[in-house]
matplotlib code that plots the C-alpha trace (Angstrom):
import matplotlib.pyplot as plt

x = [0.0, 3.1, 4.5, 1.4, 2.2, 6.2, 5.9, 3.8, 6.4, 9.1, 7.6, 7.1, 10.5, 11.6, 9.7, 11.3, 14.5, 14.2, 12.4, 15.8, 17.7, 14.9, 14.7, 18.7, 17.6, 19.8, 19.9, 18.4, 16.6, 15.5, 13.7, 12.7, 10.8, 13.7, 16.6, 17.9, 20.1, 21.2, 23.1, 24.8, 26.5, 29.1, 31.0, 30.4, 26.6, 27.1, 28.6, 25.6, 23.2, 25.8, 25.3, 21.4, 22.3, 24.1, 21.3, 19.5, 22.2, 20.8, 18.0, 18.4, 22.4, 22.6, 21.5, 24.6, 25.5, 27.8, 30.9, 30.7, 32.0, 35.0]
y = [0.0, 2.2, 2.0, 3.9, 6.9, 6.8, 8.6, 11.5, 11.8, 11.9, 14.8, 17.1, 16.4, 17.3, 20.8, 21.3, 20.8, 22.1, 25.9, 27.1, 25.7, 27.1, 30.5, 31.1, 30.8, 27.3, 27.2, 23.6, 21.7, 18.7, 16.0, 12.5, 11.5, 11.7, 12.5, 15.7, 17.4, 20.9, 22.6, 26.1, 28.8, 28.9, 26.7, 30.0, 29.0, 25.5, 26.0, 28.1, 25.5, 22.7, 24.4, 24.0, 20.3, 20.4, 21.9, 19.0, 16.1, 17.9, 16.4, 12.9, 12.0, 8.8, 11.0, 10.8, 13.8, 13.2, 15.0, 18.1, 18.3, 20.7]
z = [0.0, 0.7, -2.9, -4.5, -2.2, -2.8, -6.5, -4.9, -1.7, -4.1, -5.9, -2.9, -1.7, -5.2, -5.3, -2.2, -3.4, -6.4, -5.6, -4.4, -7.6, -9.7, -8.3, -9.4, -13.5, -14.2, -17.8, -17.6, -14.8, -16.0, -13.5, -13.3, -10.2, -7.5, -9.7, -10.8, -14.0, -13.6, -16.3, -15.1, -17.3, -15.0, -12.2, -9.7, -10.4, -10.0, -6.8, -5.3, -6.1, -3.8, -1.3, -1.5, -2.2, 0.8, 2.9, 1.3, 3.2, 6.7, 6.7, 4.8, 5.2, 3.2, 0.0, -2.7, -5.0, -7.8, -8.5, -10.5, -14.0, -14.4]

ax = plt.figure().add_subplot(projection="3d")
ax.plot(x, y, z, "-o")
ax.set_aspect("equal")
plt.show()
């Protein structure tokens, strides 16, 4: 019973991790249920929107984000 909700807690933990990213004008935010691509004009960008992903690790801690492209 469980896994019928799990799509729509996904989604609103998404929004809510994805407001703050939205808000900075990314030049793409593509997502998929509970995964994430962000494409930045800049690394400076990129860098404002780890901390938000960082904010993100406060609250669940075994949440994984990949390395950054240089």
């Amino acid at each position: 019973m469980g896994q019928r909700l799990a799509p729509n807690f996904a989604i609103a933990f998404m929004f809510k991790v994805e407001s703050p990213v939205l808000s900075r004008g990314p030049l793409l935010c593509c997502r998929y249920i509970d995964d994430c691509l962000i494409i930045c004009s800049t690394q400076e960008e990129m860098n404002r929107h780890t901390i938000t992903a960082a904010c993100v690790n406060l609250y669940q801690r075994d949440i994984c984000y990949p390395s950054l492209v240089d």
